[in-house]
C-alpha positions as CSV (number, residue, x, y, z in Angstrom):
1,X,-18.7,6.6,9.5
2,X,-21.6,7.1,11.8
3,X,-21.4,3.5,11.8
4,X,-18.3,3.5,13.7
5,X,-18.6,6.1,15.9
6,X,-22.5,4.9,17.2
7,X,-21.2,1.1,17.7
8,X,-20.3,-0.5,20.8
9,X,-19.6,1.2,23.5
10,X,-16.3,0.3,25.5
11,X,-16.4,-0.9,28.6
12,X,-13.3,-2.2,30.1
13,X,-13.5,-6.1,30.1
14,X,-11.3,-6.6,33.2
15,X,-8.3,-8.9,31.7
16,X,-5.3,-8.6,28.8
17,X,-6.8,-10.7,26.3
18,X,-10.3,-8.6,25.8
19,X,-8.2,-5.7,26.5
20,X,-5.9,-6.3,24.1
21,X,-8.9,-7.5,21.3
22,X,-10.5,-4.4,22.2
23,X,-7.4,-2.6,21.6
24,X,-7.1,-3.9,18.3
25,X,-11.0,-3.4,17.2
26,X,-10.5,0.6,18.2
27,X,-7.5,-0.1,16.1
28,X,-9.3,-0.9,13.5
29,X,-12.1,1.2,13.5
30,X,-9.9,4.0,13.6
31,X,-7.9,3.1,10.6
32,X,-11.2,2.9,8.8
33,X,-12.6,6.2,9.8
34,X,-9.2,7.5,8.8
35,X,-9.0,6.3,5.7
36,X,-13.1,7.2,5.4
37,X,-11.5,10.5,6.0
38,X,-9.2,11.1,3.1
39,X,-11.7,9.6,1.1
40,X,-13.9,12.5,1.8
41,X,-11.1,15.1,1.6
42,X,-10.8,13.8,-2.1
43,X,-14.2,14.1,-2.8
44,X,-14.2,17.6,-1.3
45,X,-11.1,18.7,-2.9
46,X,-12.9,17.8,-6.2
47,X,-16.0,19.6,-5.1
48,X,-13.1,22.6,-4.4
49,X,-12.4,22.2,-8.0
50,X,-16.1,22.4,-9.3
51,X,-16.6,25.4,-6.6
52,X,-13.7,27.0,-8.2
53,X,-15.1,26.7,-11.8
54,X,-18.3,28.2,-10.4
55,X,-16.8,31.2,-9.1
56,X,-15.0,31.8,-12.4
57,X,-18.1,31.6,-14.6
58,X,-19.6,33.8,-12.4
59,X,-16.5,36.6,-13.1
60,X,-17.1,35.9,-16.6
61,X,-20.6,36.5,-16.5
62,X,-20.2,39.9,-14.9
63,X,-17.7,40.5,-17.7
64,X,-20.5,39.9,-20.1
65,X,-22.9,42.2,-17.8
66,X,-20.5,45.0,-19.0
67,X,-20.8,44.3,-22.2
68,X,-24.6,43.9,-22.4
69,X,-25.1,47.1,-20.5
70,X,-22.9,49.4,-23.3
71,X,-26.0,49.6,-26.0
72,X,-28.2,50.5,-22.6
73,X,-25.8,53.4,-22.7
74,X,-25.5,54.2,-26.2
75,X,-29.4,54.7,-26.4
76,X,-29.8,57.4,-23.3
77,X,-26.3,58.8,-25.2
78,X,-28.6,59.1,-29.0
79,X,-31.4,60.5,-27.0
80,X,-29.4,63.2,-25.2
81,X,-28.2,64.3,-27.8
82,X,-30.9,64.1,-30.1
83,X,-34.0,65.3,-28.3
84,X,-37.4,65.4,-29.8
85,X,-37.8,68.9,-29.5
86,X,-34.9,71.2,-31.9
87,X,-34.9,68.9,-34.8
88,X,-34.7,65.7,-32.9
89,X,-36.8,62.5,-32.9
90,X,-40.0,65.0,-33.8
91,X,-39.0,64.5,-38.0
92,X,-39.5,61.4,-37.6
93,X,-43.0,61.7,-37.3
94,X,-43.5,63.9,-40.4
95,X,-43.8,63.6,-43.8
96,X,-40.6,66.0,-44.8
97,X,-37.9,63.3,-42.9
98,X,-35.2,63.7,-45.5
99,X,-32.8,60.3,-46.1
100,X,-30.5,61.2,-43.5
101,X,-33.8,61.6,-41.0
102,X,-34.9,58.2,-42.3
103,X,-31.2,56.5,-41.6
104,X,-31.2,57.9,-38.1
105,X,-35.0,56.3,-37.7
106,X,-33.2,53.3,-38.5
107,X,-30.1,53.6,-36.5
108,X,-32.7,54.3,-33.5
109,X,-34.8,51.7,-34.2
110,X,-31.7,49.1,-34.1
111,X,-30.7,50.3,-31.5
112,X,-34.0,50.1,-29.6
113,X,-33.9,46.3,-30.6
114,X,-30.5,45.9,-29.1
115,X,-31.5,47.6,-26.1
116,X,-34.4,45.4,-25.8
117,X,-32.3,42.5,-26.5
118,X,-29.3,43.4,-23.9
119,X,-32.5,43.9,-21.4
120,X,-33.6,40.2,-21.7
121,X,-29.9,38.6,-21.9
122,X,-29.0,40.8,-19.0
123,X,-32.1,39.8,-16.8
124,X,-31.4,35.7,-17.8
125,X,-27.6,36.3,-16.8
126,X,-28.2,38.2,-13.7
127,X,-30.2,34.9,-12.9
128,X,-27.4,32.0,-14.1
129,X,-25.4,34.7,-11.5
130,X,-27.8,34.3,-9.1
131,X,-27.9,30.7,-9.2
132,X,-24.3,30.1,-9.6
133,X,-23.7,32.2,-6.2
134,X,-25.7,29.8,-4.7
135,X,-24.6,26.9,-5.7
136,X,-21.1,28.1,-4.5
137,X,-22.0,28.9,-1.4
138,X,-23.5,25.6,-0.9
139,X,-20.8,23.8,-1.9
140,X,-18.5,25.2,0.6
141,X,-20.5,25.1,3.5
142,X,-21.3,21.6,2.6
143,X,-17.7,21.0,2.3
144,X,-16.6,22.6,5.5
145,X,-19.6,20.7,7.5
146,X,-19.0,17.3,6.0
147,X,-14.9,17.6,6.7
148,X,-15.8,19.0,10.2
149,X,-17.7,16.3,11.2
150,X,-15.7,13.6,10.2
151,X,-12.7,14.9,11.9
152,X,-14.3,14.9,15.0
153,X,-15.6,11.0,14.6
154,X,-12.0,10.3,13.7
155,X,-10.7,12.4,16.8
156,X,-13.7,10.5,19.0
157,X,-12.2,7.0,17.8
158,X,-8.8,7.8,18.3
159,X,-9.7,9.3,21.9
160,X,-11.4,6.1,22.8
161,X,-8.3,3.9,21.1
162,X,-5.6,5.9,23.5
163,X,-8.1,5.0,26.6
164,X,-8.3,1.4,26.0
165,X,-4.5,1.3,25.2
166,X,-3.5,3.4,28.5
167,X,-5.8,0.5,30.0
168,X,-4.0,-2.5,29.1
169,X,-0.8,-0.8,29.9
170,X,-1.8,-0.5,33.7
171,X,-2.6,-4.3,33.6
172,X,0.6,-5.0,31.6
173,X,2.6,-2.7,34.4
174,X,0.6,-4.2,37.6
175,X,1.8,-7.6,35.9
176,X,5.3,-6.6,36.3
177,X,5.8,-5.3,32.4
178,X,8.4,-2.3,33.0
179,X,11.4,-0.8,31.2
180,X,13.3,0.8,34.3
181,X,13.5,1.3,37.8
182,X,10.5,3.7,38.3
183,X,8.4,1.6,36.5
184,X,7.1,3.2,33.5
185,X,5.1,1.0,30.7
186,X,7.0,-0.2,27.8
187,X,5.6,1.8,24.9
188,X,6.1,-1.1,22.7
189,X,3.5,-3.2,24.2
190,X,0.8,-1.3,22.3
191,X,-0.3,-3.4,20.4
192,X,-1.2,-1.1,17.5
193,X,2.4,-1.3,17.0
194,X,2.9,-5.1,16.4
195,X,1.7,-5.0,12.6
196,X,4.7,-2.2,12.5
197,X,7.4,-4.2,13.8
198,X,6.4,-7.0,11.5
199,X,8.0,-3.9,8.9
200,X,11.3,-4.8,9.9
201,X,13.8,-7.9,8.7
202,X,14.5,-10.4,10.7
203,X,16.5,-10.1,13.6
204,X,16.9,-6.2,12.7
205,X,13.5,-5.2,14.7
206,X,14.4,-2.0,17.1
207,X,14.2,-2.5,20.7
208,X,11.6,0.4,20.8
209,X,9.1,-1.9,18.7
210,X,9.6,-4.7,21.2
211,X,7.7,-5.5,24.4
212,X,9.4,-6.9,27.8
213,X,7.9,-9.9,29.1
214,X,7.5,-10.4,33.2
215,X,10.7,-12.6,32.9
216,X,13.6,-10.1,33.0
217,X,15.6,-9.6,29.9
218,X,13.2,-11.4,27.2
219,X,11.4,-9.6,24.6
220,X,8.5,-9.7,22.2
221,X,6.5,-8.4,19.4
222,X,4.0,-6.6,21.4
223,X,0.5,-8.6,20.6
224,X,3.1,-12.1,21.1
225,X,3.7,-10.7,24.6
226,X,0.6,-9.2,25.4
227,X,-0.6,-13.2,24.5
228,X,2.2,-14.7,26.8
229,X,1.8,-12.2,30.0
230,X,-1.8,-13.7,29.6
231,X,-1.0,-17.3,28.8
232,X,1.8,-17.1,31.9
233,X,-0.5,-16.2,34.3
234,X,-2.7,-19.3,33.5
235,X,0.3,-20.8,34.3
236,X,1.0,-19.3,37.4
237,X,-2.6,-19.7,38.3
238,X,-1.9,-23.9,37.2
239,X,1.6,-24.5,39.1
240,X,2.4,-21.6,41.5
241,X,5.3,-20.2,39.7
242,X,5.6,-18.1,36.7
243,X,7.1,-19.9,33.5
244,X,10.9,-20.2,32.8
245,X,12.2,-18.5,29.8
246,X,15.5,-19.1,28.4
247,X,15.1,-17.0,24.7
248,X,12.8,-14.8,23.1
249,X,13.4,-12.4,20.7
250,X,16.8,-12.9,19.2
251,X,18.7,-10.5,17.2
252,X,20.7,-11.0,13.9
253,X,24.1,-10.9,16.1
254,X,22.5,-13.8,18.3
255,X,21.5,-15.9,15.9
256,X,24.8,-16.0,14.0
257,X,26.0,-17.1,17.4
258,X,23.7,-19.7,18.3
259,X,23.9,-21.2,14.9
260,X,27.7,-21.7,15.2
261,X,27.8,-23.1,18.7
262,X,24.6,-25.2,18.5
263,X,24.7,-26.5,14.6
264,X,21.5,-28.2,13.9
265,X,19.6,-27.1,16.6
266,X,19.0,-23.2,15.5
267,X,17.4,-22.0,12.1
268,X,19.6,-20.3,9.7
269,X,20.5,-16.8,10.5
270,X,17.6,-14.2,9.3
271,X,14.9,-17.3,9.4
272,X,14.0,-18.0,13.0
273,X,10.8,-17.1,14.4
274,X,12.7,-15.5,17.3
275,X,14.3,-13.1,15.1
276,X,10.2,-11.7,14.5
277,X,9.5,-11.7,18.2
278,X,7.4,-14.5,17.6
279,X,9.0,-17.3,19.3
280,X,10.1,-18.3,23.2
281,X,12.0,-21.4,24.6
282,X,11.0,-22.4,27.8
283,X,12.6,-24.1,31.0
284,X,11.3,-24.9,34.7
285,X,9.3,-28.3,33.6
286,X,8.0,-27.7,30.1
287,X,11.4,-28.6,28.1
288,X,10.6,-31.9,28.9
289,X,8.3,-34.2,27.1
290,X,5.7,-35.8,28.7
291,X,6.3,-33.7,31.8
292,X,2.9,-31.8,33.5
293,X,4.3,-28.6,32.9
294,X,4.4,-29.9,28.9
295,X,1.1,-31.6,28.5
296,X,-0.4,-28.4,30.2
297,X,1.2,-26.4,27.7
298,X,0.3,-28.8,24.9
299,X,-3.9,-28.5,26.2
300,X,-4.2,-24.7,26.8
301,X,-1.4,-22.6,24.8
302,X,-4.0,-22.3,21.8
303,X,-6.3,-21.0,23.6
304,X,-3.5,-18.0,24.1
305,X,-2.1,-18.0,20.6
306,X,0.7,-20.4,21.5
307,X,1.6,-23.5,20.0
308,X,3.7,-26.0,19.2
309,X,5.0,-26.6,16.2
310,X,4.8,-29.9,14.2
311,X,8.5,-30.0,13.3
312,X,9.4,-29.3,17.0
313,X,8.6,-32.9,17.9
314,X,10.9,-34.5,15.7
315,X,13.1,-32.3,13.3
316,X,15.2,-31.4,15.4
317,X,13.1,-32.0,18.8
318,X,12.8,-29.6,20.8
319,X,10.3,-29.4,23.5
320,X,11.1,-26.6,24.8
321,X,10.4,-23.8,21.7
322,X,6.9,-22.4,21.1
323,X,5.5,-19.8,18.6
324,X,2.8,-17.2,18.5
325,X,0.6,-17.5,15.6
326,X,-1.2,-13.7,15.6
327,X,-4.1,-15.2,12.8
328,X,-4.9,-18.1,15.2
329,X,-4.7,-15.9,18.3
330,X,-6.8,-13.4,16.3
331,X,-10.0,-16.5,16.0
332,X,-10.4,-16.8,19.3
C-alpha cells in the first residue's frame, strides 16, 4: 500500500495519449489498493473474531473469580462464628479437644488449604485477566488504525484518479468531444469505463458506455476513441483536415441491416468489430489504396493503436476499415 500511495507523483503530461495512460495507471493503482483494502478488512474481521474470543474468556474468568473467592468467605464465616475465645479455636490447643474438637481442627485446617489455594489461583487468574484485557485492547486499536489508514490511501488514489480523468476530459471537450449543445463531456470517454463496456454483447453496448468521436454521430469504446481523437489530430496536423468517418460503432439492428444490403462485405451479425466499439471505416482519401491519406495511415496508426487488418487487404478488401487493438495500444 504505502507503495502506491508514495509512487509517482502526477503531473499532467500535456496530451490524450499520456493522459489517457496515466488515467489508466491511477486506474490501476486504485483497484489494487482497493482490493489491498478488503484484504485487510478480512484479516481484521478475523482479528474481530479472536478479539471476541478474548473478551469471552475474560467473562469466564471473572466467573471463576466468583467461584474462587466463596472458600475466602467460608473461612471469615467459620471464624465468626467460632472465635478463639468461648469455646472456639482455643481447644484446639489443649490436650482435652474431644473428637468433635479434633474434626473441626480438621475441617479448619482444609479449609485454610483451600483458602490458600483460592489465593494463588485467584492471583494467577486476575493476571491471565490482566493480560487478556490487554491483548484486547490492542487488537482493536490496531484494527481501527490499520483500516483507518488504508482508507485514506484508497481515498488519496481515487482523489488523484478523478483529477487526471476530469483532465483528459477538458482535452477531450477542447477537441470538440461533446454530447449536446452546451457542451458537457461525454461521461463515457473515461476510460476506466472501457474494460466495462467490453461486459456487454455485441452490438448490445449502451450508448452511456460509448464515447463520441470529433466526427458527429460516430461512437466508440472509450480508450478506442480516446486513441482516435489522438491519432486524428496527427492527421489533421499531416493533411489540414480532420479524417472522414463513415461507421463506427454499430448496433445489433445495424448490422442486420448492413449484412442484408451489402452481402459479403459486412461480418455476420453479433461478430463485427464495430458491434465492440472497436472498429471505424474511413473516407476523404484513406478508402483508397495506395492513396497518401492510406500509406500515412498504414506508417503511423500503430503508433495510436490502430491498424489494419490482414484480411482487410484481400478477404473481402476493404481499405477503408480499421481496428483498435487496446493490448497493442497498451505497449506503447
Amino acid at each position: 500500500m504505502d507503495r502506491l500511495v508514495q509512487g509517482r507523483q502526477w503531473q499532467d503530461p500535456g496530451n490524450l495519449r499520456e493522459l489517457r495512460k496515466e488515467a489508466e495507471r491511477s486506474a490501476k493503482e486504485l483497484e489494487e489498493a482497493t482490493k489491498a483494502l478488503e484484504k485487510r478488512r478480512s484479516t481484521i474481521a478475523a482479528s474481530e473474531k479472536e478479539l471476541k474470543s478474548k473478551l469471552t474468556a475474560l467473562q469466564e474468568l471473572e466467573r471463576r473469580l466468583a467461584v474462587m473467592r466463596q472458600p475466602v468467605s467460608q473461612m471469615v464465616e467459620l471464624l465468626y462464628e467460632q472465635p478463639i475465645a468461648g469455646g472456639g479455636v482455643f481447644p484446639f490447643m489443649t490436650e482435652g479437644a474431644d473428637q468433635r474438637t479434633l474434626r473441626a481442627l480438621t475441617d479448619a485446617t482444609q479449609i485454610v488449604a483451600v483458602r490458600q489455594q483460592a489465593v494463588e489461583q485467584t492471583s494467577t487468574l486476575y493476571k491471565e485477566a490482566e493480560r487478556l484485557a490487554a491483548e484486547a485492547q490492542e487488537l482493536r486499536a490496531g484494527n481501527l488504525l490499520a483500516e483507518a489508514q488504508m482508507a485514506a490511501e484508497v481515498d488519496t488514489l481515487r482523489q488523484r484518479s478523478d483529477k487526471i480523468v476530469k483532465s483528459l476530459t477538458a482535452a477531450l471537450v477542447k477537441l470538440g468531444i461533446k454530447i449536446d449543445k452546451v457542451g458537457r463531456a461525454a461521461l463515457g470517454c473515461d476510460p476506466l469505463r472501457a474494460a466495462t463496456a467490453g461486459d456487454y454483447p455485441n452490438g448490445l453496448i449502451p450508448k452511456g458506455m460509448l464515447c463520441p468521436l470529433q466526427q458527429k454521430g460516430f461512437s466508440l469504446r472509450a480508450d478506442a476513441t480516446i486513441a482516435f481523437v489522438s491519432l486524428n489530430e496527427a492527421y489533421r496536423k499531416r493533411f489540414g483536415k480532420p479524417m472522414c468517418v463513415t461507421d463506427a460503432y454499430r448496433n445489433l439492428a445495424e448490422q442486420q441491416s448492413i449484412y442484408y444490403r451489402r452481402p459479403g462485405f459486412a461480418a455476420v451479425p453479433g461478430r463485427s468489430n464495430h458491434g465492440l466499439g472497436l472498429a471505424v471505416d474511413l473516407c476523404g482519401g484513406v478508402e483508397r489504396a495506395g492513396s497518401a491519406e492510406f500509406v500515412w495511415m498504414e506508417k503511423n496508426s500503430k503508433k495510436y493503436g490502430w491498424f489494419h487488418p490482414s484480411w482487410a487487404y484481400s478477404s473481402p478488401f476493404e481499405p477503408w476499415h480499421w481496428e483498435y487493438d487496446p493490448k497493442m495500444d497498451s505497449l506503447l
